[in-house]
KEKE-3310 file (N, C-alpha, C; in steps of 0.2 Angstrom, whole numbers, plus 5000, padded with zeros to 4 digits):
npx = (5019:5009:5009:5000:4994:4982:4973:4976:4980:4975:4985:4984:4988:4996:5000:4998:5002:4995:4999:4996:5001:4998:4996:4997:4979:4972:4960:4962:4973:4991:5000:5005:5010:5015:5019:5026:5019:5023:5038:5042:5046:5048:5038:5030:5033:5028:5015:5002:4991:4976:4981:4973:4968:4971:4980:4993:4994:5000:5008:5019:5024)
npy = (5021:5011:4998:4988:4977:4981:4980:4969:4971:4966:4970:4971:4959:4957:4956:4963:4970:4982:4991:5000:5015:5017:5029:5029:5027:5033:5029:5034:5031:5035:5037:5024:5012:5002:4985:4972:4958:4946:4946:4951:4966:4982:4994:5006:5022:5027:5035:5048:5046:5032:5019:5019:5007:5010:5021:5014:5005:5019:5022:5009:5010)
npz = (5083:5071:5062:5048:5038:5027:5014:4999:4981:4967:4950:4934:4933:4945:4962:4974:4990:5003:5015:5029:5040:5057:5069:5085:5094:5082:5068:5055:5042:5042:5034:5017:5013:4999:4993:4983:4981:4977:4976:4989:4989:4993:4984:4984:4995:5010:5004:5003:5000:5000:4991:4974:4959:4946:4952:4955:4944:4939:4944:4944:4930)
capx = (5017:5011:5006:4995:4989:4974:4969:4979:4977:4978:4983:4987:4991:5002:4997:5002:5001:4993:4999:4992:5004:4993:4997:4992:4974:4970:4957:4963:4980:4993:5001:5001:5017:5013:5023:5027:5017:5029:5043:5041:5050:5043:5036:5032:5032:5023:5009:4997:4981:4976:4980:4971:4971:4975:4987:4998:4995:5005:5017:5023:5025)
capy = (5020:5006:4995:4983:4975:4982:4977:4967:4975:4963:4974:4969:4951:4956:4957:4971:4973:4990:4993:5004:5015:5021:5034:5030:5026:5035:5024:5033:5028:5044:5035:5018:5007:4995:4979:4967:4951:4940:4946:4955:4971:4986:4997:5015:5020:5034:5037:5050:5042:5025:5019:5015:5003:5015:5027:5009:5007:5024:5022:5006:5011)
capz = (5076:5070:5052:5048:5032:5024:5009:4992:4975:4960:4945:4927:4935:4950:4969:4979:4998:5006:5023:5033:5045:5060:5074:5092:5092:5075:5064:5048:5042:5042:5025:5014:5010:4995:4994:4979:4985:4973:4979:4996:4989:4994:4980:4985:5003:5013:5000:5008:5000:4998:4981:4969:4952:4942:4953:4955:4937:4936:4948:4942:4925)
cpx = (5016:5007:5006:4994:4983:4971:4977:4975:4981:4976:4987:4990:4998:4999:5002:4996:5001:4993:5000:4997:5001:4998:4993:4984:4969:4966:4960:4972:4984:4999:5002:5009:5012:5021:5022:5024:5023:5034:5044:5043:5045:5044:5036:5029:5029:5020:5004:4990:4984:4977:4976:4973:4976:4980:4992:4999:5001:5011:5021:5027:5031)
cpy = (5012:5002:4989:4983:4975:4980:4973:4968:4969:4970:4972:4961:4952:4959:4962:4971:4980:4988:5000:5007:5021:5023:5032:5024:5026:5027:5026:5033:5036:5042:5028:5017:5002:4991:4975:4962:4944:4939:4949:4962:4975:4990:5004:5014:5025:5039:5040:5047:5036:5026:5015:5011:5005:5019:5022:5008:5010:5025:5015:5004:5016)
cpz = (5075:5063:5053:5041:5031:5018:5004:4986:4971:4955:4940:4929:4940:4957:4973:4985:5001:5013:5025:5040:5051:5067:5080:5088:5084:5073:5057:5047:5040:5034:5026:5012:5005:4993:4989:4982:4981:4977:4986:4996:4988:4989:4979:4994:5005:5007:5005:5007:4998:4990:4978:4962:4949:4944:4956:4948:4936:4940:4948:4937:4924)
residu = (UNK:UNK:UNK:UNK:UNK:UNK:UNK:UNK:UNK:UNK:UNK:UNK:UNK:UNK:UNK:UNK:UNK:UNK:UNK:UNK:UNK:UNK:UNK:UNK:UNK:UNK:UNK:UNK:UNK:UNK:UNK:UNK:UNK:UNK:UNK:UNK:UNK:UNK:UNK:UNK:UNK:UNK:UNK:UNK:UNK:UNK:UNK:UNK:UNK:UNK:UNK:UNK:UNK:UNK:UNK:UNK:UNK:UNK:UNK:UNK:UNK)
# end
């Protein structure tokens, strides 16, 4: 297994790190870690899909 940084999500004025945790060769990720950029605490963890705006939105609320 292994994770990699794939995109940063500004939302409502806060960054968030989406890593990517790939299997083997795999090109699609088999889930999604998002990480506080401020603080480096991790957020939510094995997400099946990417996240979006809005469904960090709802999951930080």
């Amino acid at each position: 297994m292994t994770s990699r940084t794939i995109a940063i999500l500004a939302v409502d004025g806060e960054n968030y790190e989406v890593s990517g945790h790939f299997e083997g060769q795999k090109r699609k990720a088999s889930w999604y870690t998002v990480t506080r950029s401020s603080d480096r605490s991790v957020s939510v963890d094995k997400l099946d899909q990417f996240p979006t705006h809005d469904s960090l939105r709802t999951l930080m609320n």
